[in-house]
C-alpha positions in Angstrom: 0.0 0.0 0.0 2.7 2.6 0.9 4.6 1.8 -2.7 1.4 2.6 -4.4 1.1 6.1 -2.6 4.4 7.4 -3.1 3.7 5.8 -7.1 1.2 7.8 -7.1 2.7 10.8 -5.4 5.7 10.4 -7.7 3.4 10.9 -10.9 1.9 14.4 -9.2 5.5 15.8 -9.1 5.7 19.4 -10.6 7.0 18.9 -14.2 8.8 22.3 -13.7 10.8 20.4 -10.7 11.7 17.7 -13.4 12.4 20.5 -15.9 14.9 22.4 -13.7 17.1 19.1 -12.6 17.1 18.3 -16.1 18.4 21.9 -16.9 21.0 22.3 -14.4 22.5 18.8 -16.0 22.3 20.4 -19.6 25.4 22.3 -21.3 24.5 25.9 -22.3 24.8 24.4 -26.3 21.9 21.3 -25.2 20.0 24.3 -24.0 20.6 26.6 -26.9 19.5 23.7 -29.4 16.7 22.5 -27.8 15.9 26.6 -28.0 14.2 26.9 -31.8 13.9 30.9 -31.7 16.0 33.1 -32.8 14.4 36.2 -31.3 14.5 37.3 -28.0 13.5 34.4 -25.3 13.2 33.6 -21.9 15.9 31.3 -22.4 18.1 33.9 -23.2 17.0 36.4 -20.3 17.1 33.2 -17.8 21.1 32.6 -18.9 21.8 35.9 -18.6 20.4 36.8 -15.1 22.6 33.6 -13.9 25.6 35.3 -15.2 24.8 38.4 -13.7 22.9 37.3 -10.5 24.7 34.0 -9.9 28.2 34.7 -11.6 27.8 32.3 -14.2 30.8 33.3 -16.3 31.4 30.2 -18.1 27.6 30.5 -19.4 29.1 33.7 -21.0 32.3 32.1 -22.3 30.8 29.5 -23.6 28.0 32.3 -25.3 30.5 34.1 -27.1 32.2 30.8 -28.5 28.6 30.0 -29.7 27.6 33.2 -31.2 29.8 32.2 -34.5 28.9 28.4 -34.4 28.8 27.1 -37.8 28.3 30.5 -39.6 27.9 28.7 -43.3 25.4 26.9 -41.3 21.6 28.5 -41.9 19.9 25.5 -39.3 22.4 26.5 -36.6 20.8 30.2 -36.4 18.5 29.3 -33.3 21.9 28.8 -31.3 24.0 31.5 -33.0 20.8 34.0 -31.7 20.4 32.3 -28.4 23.7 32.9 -27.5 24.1 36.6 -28.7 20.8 37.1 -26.6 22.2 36.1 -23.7 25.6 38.0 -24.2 23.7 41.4 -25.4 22.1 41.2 -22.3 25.1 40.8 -20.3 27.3 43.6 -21.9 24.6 45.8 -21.7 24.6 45.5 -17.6 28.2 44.8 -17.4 30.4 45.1 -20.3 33.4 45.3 -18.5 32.7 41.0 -18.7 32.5 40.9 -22.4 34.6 43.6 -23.4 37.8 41.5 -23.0 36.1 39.1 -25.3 35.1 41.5 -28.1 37.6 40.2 -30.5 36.3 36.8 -30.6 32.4 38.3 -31.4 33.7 40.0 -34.7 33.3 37.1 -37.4 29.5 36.8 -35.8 29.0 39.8 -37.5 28.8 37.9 -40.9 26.3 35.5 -39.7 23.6 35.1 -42.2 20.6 35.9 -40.0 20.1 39.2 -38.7 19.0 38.7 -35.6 22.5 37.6 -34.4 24.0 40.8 -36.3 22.0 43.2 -34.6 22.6 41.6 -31.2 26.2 41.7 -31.1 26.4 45.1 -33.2 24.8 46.7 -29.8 27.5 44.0 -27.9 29.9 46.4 -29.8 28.1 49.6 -28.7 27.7 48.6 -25.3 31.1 47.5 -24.9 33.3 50.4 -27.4 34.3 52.5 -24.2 36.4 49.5 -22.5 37.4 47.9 -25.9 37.4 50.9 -28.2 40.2 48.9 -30.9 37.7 46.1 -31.8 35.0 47.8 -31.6 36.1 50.4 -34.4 37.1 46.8 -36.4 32.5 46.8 -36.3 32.7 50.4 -38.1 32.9 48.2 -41.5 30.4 46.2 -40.8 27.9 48.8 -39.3 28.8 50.7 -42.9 27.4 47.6 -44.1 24.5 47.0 -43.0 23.7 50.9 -43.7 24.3 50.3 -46.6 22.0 47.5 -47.6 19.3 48.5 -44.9 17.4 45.1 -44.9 14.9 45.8 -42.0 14.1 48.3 -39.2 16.2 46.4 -36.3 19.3 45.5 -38.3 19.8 49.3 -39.5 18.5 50.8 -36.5 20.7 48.3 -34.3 24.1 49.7 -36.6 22.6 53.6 -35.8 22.8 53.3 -32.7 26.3 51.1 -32.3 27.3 54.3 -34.1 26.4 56.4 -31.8 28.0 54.8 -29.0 31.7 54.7 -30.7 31.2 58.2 -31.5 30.1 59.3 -28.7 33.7 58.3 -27.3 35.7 61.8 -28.5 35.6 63.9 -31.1 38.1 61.7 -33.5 35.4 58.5 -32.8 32.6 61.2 -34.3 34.5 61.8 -37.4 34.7 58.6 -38.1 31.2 57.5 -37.8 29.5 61.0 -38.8 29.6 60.0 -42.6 28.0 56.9 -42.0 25.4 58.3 -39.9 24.9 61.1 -43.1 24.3 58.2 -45.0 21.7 56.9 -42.9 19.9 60.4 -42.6 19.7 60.3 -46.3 17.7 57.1 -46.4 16.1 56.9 -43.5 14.5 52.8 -43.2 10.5 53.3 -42.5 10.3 53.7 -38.2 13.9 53.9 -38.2 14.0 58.1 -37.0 14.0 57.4 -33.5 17.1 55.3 -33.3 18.8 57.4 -35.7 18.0 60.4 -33.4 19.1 59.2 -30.8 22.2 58.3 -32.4 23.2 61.4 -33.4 22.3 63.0 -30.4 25.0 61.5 -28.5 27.6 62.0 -30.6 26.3 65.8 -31.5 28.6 67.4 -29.3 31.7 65.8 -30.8 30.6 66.9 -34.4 32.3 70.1 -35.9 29.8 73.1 -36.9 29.1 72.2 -40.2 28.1 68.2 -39.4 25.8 70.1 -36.2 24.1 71.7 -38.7 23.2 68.9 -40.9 22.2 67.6 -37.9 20.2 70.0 -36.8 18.7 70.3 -40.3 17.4 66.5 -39.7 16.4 67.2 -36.7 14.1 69.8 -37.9 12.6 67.3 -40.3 10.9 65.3 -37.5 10.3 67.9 -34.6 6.3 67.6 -35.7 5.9 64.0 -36.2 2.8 62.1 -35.7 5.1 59.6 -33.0 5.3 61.6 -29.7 8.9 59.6 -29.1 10.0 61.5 -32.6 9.1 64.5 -31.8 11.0 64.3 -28.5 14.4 62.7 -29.8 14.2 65.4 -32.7 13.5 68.6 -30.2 16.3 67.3 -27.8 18.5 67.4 -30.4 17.3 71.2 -31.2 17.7 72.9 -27.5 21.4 72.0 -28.6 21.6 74.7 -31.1 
């Protein structure tokens, strides 16, 4: 009679009890493959608040060794995304943990969905004041994605990576300004706000003439329909 109750009992367990003893006895790569999105996901959030809450660092190391797993490989995306997820998180609460790494997130930037690009273009952002050589090495590769402007996060993503390296001194700003320009001319449908922002951090590195131009684009959206546009673009005007 006992053996039947705790049978029974044993059925009735929590599955999210089961689910978390199998977890903790899964690598961060079984997770990441059993993980079939490649957009934001709690499995990403819940990897990054264990490096950051628990001081998981080898779920970190072993992220950034994943965000470039089998780049020529379109299937492998999920865990490519996964794992820039969880290291965007991270280097945007404490960069000084991937900054040291930067180097080794670079050839991610190739990867052939975008999701992983824009993730670890902000990495580069987030991380260009502790790491400021590698992240300029991203400069081509935000210039890139300007260029082609494939969707709204991808291009908006590379805005605002350039806004953070130029936001670092008044040489950074020169060097990103032209791409920016670029960007103002062919601005991607919803993409003002991030490109606002952008600029606005890096407007008082900028020379007169670039302020100007600035400025001038600022003016362009300071009675938009979006409230957050109108905002971004008059904050950029108090600077005149």
């Amino acid at each position: 009679m006992q053996d039947s109750v705790e049978l029974i009992a044993w059925c009735y367990i929590d599955k999210s009890v089961l689910a978390n003893k199998m977890e903790g006895n899964m690598s961060t790569f079984e997770q990441l493959s059993e993980n079939k999105g490649t957009v934001s996901s709690a499995l990403g959030k819940t990897l990054a608040q264990k490096v950051l809450k628990e001081g998981r660092t080898d779920i970190l190391y072993e992220c950034i060794e994943l965000a470039s797993y089998e780049l020529t490989i379109l299937t492998s995306k999920h865990i490519r995304a996964g794992a820039a997820k969880v290291i965007e998180i991270v280097a945007e609460n404490r960069p000084e943990l991937v900054a040291p790494h930067l180097g080794k997130l670079l050839s991610a930037l190739t990867a052939p969905e975008p999701q992983t690009r824009w993730m670890i273009i902000r990495v580069m952002g987030f991380c260009a004041h502790l790491n400021k050589a590698v992240a300029q090495a991203a400069l081509a590769y935000a210039e890139q994605y300007i260029e082609a402007k494939e969707g709204l996060i991808l291009a908006s993503s590379a805005d605002l990576f350039l806004g953070d390296f130029g936001a670092l001194s008044k040489e950074a700003a020169q060097k990103v300004f032209p791409i920016l320009e670029q960007s103002m001319e062919r601005v991607y449908t919803n993409e003002q706000d991030w490109l606002l922002e952008a600029i606005f951090k890096v407007f008082v590195n900028l020379g007169r003439a670039e302020q100007e131009k600035v400025l001038k684009f600022a003016e362009r959206w300071q009675n938009s329909s979006r409230k957050s546009t109108r905002q971004r673009a008059r904050k950029i005007l108090r600077m005149k």
